[in-house]
N, CA, C and O atoms as CSV, one atom per row, in Angstrom:
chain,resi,resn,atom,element,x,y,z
A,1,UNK,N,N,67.980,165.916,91.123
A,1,UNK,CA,C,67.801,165.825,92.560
A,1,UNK,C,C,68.851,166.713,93.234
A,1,UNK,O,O,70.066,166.519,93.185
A,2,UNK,N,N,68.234,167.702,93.861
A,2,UNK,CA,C,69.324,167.800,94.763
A,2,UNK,C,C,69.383,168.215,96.502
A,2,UNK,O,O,68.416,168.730,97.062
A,3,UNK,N,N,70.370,167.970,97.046
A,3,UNK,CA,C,70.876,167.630,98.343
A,3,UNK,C,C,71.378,168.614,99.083
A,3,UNK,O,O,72.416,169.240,98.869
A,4,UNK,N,N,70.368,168.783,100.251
A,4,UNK,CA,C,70.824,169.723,100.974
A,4,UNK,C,C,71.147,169.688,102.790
A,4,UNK,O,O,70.534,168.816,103.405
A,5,UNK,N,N,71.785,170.321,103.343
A,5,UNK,CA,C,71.974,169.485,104.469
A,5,UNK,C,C,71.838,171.149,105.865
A,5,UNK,O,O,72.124,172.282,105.476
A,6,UNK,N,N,71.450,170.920,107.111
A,6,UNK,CA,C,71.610,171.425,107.841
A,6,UNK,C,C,72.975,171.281,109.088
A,6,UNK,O,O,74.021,170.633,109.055
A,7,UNK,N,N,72.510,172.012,109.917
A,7,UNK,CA,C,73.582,172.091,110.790
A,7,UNK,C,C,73.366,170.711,111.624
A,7,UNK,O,O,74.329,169.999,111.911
A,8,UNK,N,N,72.284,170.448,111.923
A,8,UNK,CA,C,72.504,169.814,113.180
A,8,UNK,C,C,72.153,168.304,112.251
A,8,UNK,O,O,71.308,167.558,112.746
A,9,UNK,N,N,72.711,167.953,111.124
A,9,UNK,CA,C,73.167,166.907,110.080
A,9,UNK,C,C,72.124,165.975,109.881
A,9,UNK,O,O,72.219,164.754,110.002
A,10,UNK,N,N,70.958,166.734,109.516
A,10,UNK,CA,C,70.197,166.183,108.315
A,10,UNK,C,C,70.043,166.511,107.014
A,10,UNK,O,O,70.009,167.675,106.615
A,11,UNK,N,N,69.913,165.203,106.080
A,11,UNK,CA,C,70.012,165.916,104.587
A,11,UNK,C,C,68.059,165.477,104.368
A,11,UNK,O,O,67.228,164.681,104.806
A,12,UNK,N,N,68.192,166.887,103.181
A,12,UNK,CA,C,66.657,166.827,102.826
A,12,UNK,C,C,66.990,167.011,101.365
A,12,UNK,O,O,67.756,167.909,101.015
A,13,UNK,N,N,66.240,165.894,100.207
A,13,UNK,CA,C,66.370,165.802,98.984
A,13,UNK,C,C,65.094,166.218,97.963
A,13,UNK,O,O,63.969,165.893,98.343
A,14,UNK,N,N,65.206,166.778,96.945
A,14,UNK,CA,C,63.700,167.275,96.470
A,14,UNK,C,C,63.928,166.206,95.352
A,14,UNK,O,O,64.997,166.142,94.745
A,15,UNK,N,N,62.951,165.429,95.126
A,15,UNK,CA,C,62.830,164.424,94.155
A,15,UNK,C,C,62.183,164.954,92.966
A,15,UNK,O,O,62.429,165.120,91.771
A,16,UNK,N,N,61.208,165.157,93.840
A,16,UNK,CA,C,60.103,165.780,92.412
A,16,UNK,C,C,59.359,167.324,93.011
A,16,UNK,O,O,59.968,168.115,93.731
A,17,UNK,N,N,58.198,167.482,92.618
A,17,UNK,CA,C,57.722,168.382,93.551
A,17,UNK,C,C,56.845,168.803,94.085
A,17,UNK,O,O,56.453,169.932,94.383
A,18,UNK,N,N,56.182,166.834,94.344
A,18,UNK,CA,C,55.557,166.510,95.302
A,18,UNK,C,C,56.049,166.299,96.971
A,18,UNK,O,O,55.310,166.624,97.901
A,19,UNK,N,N,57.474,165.677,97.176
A,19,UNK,CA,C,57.786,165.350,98.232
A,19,UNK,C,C,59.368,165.454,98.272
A,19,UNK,O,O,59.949,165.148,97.232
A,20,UNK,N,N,60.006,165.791,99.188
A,20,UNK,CA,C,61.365,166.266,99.529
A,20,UNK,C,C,61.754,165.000,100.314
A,20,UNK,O,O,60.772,164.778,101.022
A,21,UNK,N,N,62.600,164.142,100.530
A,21,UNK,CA,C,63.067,162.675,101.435
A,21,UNK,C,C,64.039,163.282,102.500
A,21,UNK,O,O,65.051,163.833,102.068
A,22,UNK,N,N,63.871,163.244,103.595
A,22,UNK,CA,C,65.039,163.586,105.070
A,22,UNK,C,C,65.833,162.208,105.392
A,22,UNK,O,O,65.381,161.155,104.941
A,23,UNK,N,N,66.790,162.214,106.023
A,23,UNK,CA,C,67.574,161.258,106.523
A,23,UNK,C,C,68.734,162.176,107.276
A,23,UNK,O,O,68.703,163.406,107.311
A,24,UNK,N,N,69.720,161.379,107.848
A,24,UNK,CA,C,70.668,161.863,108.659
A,24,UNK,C,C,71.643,161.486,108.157
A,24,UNK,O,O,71.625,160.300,107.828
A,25,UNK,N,N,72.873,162.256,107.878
A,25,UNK,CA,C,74.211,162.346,106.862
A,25,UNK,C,C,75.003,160.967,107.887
A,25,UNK,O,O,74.690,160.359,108.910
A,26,UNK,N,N,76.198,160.940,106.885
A,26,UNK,CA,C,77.198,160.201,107.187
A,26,UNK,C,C,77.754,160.249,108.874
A,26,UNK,O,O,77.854,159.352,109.711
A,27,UNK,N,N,78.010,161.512,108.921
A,27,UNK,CA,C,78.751,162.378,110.298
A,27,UNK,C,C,77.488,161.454,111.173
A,27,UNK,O,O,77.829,160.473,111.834
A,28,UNK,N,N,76.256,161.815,111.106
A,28,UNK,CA,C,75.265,162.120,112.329
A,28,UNK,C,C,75.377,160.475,112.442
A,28,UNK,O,O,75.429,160.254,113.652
A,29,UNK,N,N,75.431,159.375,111.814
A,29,UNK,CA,C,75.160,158.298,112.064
A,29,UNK,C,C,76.563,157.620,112.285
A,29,UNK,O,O,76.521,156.504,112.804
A,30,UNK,N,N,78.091,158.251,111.893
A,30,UNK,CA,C,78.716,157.797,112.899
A,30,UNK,C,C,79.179,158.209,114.186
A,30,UNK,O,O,79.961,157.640,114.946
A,31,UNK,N,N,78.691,159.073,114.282
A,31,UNK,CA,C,78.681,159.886,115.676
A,31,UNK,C,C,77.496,159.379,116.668
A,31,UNK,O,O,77.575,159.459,117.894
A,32,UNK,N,N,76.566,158.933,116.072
A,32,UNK,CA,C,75.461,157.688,117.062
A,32,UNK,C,C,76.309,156.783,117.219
A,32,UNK,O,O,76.891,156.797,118.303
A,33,UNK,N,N,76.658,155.764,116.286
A,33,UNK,CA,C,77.207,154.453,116.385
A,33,UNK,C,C,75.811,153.690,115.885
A,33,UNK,O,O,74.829,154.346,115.536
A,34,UNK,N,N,75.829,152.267,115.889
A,34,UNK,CA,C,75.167,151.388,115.937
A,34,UNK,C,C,73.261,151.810,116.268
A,34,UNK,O,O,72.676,151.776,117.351
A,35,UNK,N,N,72.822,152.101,115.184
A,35,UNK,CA,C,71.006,152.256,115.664
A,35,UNK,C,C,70.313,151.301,115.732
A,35,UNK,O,O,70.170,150.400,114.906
A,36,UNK,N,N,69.768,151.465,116.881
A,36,UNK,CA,C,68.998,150.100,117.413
A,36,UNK,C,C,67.546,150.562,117.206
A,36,UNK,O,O,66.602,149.850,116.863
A,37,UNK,N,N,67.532,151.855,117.468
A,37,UNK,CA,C,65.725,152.042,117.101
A,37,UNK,C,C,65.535,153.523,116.193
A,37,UNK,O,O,66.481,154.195,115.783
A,38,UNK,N,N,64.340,153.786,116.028
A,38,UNK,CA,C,64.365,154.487,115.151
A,38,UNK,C,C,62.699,155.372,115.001
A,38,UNK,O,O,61.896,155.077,114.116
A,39,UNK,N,N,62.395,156.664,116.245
A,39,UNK,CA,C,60.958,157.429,116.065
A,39,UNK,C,C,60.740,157.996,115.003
A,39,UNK,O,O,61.495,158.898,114.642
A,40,UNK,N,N,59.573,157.581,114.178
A,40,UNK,CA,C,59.539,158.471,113.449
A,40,UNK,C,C,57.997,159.322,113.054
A,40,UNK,O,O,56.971,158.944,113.620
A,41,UNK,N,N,57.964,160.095,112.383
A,41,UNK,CA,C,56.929,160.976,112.522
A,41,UNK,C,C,55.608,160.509,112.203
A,41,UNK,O,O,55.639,159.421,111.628
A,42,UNK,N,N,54.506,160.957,112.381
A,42,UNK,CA,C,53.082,160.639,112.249
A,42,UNK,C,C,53.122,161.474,110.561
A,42,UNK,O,O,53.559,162.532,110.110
A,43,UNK,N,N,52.523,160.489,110.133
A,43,UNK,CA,C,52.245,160.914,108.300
A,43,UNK,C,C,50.678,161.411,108.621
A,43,UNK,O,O,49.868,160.773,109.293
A,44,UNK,N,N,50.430,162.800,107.930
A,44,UNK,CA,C,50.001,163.322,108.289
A,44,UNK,C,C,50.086,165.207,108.909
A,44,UNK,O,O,49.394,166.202,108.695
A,45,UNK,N,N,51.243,164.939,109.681
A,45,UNK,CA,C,51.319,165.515,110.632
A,45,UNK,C,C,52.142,167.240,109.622
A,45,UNK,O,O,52.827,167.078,108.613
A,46,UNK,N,N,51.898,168.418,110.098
A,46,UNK,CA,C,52.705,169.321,109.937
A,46,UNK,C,C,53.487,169.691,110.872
A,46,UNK,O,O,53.076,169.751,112.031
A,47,UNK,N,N,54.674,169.985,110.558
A,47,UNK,CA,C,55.993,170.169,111.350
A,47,UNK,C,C,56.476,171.773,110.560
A,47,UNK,O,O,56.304,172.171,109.408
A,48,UNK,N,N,57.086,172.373,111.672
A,48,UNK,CA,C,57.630,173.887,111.461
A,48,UNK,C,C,58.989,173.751,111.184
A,48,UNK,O,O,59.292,172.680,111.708
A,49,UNK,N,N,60.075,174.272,110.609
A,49,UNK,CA,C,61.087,174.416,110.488
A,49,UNK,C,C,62.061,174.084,111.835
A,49,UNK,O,O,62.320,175.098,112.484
A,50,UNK,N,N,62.674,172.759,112.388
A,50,UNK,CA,C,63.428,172.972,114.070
A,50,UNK,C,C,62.446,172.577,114.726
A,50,UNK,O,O,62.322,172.661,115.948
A,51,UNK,N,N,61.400,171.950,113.679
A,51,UNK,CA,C,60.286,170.954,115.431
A,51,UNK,C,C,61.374,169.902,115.267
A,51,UNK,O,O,62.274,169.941,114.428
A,52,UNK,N,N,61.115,168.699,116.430
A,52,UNK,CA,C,61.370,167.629,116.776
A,52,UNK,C,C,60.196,167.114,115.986
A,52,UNK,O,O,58.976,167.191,116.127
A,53,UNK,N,N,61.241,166.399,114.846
A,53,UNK,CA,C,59.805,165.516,114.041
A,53,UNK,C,C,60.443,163.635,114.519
A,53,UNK,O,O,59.722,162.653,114.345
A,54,UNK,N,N,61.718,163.561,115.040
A,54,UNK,CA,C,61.491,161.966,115.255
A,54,UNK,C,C,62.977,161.786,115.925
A,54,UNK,O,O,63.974,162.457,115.657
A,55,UNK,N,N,62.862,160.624,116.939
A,55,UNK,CA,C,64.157,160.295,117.685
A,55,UNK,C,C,64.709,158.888,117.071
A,55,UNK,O,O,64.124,157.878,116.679
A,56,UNK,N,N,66.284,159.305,117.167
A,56,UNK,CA,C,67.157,158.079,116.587
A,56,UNK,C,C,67.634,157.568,118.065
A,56,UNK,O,O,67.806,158.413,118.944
A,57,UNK,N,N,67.858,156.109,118.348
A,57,UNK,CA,C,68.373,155.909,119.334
A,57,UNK,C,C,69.373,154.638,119.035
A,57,UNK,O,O,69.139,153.639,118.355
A,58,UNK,N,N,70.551,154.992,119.753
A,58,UNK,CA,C,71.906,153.941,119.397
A,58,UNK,C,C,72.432,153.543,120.522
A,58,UNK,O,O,72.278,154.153,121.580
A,59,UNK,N,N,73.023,152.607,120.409
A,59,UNK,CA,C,74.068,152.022,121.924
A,59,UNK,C,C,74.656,153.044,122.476
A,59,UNK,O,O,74.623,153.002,123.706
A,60,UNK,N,N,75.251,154.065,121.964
A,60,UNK,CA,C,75.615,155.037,122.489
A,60,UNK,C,C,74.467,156.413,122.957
A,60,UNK,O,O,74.761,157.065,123.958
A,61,UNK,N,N,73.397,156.710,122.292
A,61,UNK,CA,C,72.626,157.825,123.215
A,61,UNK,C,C,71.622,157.913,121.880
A,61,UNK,O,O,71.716,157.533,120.713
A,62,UNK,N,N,70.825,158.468,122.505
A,62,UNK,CA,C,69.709,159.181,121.776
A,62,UNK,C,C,69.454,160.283,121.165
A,62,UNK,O,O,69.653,161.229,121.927
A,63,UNK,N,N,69.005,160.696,119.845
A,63,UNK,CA,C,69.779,161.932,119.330
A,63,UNK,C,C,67.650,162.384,118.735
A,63,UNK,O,O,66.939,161.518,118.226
A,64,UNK,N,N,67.189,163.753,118.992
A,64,UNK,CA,C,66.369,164.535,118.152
A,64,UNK,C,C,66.763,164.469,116.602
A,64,UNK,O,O,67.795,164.739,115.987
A,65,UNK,N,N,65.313,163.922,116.180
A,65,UNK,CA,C,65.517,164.344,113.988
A,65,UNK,C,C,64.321,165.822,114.081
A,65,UNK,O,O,63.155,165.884,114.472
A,66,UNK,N,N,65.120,166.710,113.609
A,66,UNK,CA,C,64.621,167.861,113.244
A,66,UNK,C,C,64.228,168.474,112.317
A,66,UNK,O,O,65.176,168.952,111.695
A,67,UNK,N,N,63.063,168.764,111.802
A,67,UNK,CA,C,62.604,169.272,110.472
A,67,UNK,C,C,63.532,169.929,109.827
A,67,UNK,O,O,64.227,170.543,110.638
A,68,UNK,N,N,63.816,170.063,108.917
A,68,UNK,CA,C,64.927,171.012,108.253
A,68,UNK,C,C,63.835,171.935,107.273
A,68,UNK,O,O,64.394,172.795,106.593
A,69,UNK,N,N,62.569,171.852,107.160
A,69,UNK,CA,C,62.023,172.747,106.684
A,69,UNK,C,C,60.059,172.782,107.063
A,69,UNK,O,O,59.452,171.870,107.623
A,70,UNK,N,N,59.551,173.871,106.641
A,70,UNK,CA,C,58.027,173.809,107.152
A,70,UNK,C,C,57.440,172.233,105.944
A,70,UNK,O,O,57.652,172.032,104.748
A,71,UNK,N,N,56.734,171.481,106.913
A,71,UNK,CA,C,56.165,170.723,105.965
A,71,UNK,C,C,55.280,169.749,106.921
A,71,UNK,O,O,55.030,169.645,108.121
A,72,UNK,N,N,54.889,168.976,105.477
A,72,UNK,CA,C,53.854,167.836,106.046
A,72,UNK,C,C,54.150,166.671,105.989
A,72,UNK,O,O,54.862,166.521,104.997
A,73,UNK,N,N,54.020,165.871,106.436
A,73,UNK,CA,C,54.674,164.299,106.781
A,73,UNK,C,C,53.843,163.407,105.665
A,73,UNK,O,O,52.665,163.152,105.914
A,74,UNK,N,N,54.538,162.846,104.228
A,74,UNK,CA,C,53.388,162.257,103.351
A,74,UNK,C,C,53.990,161.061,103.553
A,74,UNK,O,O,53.249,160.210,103.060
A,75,UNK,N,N,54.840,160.616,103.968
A,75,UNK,CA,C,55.091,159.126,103.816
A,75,UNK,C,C,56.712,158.422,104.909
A,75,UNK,O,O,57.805,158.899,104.601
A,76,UNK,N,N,56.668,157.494,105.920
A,76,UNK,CA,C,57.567,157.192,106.435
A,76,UNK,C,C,58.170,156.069,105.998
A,76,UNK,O,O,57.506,155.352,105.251
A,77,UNK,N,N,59.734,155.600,106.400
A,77,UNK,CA,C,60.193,154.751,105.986
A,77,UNK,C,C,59.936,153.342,106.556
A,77,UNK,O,O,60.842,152.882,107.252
A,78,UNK,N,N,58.934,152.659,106.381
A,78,UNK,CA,C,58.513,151.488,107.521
A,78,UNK,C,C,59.678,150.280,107.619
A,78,UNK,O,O,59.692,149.332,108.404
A,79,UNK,N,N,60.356,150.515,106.888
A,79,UNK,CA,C,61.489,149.424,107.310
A,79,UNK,C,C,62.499,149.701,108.174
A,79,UNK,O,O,63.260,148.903,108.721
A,80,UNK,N,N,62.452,151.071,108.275
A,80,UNK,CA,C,63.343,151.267,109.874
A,80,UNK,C,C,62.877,150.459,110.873
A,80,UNK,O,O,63.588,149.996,111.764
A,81,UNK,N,N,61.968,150.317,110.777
A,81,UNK,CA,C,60.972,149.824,112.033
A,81,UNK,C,C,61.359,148.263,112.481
A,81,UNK,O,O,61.419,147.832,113.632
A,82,UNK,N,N,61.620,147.495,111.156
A,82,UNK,CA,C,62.469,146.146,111.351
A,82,UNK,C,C,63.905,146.059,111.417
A,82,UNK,O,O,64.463,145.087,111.927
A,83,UNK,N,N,64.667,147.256,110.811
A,83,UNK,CA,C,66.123,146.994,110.250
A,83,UNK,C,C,66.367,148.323,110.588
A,83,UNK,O,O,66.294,149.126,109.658
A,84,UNK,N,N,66.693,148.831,111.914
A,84,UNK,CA,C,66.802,150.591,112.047
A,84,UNK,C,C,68.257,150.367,111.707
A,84,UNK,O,O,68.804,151.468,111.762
A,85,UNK,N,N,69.104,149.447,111.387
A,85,UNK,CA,C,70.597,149.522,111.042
A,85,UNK,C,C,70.740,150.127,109.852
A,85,UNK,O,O,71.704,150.850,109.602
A,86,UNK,N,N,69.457,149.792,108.727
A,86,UNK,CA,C,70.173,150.777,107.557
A,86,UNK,C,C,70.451,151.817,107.631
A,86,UNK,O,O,71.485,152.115,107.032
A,87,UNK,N,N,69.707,152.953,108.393
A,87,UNK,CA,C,70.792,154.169,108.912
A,87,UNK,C,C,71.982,154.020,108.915
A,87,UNK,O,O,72.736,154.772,108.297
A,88,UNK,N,N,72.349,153.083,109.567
A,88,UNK,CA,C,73.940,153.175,109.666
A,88,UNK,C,C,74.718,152.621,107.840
A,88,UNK,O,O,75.341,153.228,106.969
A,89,UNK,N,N,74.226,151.208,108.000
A,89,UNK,CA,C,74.382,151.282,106.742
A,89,UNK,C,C,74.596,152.218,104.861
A,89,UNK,O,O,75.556,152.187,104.091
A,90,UNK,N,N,73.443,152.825,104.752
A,90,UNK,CA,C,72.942,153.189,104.119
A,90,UNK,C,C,72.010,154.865,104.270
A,90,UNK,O,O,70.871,155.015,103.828
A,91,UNK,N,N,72.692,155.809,104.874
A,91,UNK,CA,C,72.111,156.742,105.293
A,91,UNK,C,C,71.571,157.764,104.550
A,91,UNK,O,O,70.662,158.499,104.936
A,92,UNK,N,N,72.200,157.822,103.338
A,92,UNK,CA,C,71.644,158.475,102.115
A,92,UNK,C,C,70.946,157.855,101.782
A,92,UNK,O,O,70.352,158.589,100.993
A,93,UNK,N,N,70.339,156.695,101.741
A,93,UNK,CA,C,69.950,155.894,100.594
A,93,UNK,C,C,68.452,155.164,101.243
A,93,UNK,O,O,67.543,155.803,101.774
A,94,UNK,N,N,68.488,153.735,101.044
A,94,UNK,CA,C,67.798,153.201,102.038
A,94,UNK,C,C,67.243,153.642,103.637
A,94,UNK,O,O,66.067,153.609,103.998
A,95,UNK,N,N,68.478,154.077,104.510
A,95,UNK,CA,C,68.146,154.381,105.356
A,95,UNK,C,C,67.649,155.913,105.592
A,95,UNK,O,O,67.901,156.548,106.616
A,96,UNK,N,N,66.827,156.459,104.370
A,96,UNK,CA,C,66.016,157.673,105.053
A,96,UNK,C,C,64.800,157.622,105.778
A,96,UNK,O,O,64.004,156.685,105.820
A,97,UNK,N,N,64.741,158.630,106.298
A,97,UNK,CA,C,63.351,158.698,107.666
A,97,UNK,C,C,61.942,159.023,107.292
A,97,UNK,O,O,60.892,158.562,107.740
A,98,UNK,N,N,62.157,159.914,106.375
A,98,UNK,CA,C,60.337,160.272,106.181
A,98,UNK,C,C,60.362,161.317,104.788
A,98,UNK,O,O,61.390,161.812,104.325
A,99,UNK,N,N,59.477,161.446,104.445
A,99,UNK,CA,C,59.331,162.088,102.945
A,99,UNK,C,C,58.372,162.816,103.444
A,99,UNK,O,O,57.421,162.312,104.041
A,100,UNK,N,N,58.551,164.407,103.208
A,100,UNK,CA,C,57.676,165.722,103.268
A,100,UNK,C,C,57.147,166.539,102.132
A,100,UNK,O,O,57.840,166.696,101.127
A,101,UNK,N,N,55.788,167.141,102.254
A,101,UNK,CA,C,55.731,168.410,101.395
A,101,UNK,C,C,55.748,169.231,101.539
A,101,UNK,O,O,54.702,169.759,101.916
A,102,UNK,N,N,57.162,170.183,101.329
A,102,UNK,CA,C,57.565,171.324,101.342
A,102,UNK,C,C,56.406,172.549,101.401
A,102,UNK,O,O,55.565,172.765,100.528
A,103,UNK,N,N,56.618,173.445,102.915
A,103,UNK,CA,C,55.482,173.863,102.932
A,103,UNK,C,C,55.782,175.647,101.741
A,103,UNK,O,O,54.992,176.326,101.085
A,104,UNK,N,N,57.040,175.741,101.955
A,104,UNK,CA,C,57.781,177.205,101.813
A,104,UNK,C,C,59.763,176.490,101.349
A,104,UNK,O,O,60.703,176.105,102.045
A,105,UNK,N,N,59.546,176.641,99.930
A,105,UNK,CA,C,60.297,176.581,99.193
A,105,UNK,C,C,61.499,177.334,99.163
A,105,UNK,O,O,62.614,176.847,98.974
A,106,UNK,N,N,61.159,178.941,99.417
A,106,UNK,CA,C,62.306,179.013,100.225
A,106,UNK,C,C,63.274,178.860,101.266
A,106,UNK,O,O,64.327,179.495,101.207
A,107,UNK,N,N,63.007,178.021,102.287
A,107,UNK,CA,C,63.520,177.723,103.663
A,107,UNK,C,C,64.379,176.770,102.896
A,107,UNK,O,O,65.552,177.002,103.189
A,108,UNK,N,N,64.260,175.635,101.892
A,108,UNK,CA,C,64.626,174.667,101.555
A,108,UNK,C,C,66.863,175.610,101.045
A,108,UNK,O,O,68.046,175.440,101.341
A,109,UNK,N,N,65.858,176.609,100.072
A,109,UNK,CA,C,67.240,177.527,99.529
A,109,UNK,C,C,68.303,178.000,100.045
A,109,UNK,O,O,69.312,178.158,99.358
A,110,UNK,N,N,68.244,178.391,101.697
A,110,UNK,CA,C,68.856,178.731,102.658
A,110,UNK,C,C,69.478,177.362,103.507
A,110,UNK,O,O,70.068,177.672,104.542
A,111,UNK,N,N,69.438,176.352,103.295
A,111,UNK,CA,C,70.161,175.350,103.714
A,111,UNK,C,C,71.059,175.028,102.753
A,111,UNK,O,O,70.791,175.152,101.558
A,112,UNK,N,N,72.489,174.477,103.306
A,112,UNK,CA,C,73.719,174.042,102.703
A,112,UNK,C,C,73.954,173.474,101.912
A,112,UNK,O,O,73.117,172.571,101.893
A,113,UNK,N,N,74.832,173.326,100.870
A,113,UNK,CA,C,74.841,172.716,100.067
A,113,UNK,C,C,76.089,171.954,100.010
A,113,UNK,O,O,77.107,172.514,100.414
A,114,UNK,N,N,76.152,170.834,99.596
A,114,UNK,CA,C,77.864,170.161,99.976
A,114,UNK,C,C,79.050,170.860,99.851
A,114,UNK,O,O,80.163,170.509,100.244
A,115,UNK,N,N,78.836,171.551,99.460
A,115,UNK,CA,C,80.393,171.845,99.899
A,115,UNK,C,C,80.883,172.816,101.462
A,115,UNK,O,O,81.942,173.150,101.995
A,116,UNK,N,N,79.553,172.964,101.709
A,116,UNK,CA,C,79.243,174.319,102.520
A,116,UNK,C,C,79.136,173.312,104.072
A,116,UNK,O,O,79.608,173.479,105.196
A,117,UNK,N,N,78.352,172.335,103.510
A,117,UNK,CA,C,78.109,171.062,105.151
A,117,UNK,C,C,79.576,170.649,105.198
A,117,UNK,O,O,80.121,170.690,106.301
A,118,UNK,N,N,80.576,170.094,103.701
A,118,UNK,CA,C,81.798,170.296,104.161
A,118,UNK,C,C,82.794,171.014,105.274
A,118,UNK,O,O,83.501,170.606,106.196
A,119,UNK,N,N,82.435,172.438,104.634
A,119,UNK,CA,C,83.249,173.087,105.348
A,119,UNK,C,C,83.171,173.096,107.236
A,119,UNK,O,O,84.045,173.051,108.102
A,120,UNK,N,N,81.109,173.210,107.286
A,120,UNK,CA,C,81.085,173.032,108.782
A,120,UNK,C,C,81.106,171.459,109.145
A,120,UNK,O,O,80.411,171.090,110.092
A,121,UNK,N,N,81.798,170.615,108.501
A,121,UNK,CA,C,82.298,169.119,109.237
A,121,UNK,C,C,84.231,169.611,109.495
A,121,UNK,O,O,84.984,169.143,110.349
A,122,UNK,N,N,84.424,170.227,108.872
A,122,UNK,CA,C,85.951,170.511,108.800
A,122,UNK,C,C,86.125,171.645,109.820
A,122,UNK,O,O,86.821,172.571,109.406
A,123,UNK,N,N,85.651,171.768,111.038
A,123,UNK,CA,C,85.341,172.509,111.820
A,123,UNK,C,C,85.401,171.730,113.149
A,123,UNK,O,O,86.099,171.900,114.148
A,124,UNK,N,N,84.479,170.849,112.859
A,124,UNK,CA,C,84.192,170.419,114.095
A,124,UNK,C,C,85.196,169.560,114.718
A,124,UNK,O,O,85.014,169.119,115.853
């Protein structure tokens, strides 16, 4: 498996190579605070690289989830829907948002790789 992350701090994981899993890193969910709700995408749906595929919303503000690559929406996480805290909890893990199929394999290659999302957290 491996883990890749964008700028504006979502990670996208390739499991197999049917479907890639998105969620929002460590940073992005303590920089919300506390998630109380949790949009997420229509399964189904194709999304472009930087659409708005789903909104996180916390006591503190509301934040855009952004495709991190071209794809199709095969499966969402329906337990956000009761428990949007595992985000906070569990943001790698449990609390991911939606599982895609990679439309263009390379877009995936050109996103960061930990040590690299490191460096732009050691920045900010």
């Amino acid at each position: 498996m491996t883990t890749m992350y964008t700028p504006e701090h979502e990670w996208i994981n390739i499991e197999d190579h049917e479907a890639a899993v998105v969620g929002i890193t460590h940073h992005a969910q303590e920089a919300l605070g506390d998630v109380v709700f949790v949009e997420l995408p229509e399964v189904g749906r194709t999304y472009k690289k930087g659409e708005v595929a789903g909104v996180v919303e916390s006591v503190k503000a509301a934040a855009d989830l952004f495709m991190p690559v071209d794809g199709e929406v095969v499966e969402v996480n329906k337990k956000l829907a009761d428990d949007p805290a595992l985000v906070n909890k569990d943001p790698l893990g449990h609390g991911w948002f939606f599982k895609v199929r990679v439309l263009d394999m390379a877009q995936f290659d050109v996103l960061m790789d930990a040590p690299a999302y490191d460096a732009l957290l050691a920045t900010l």
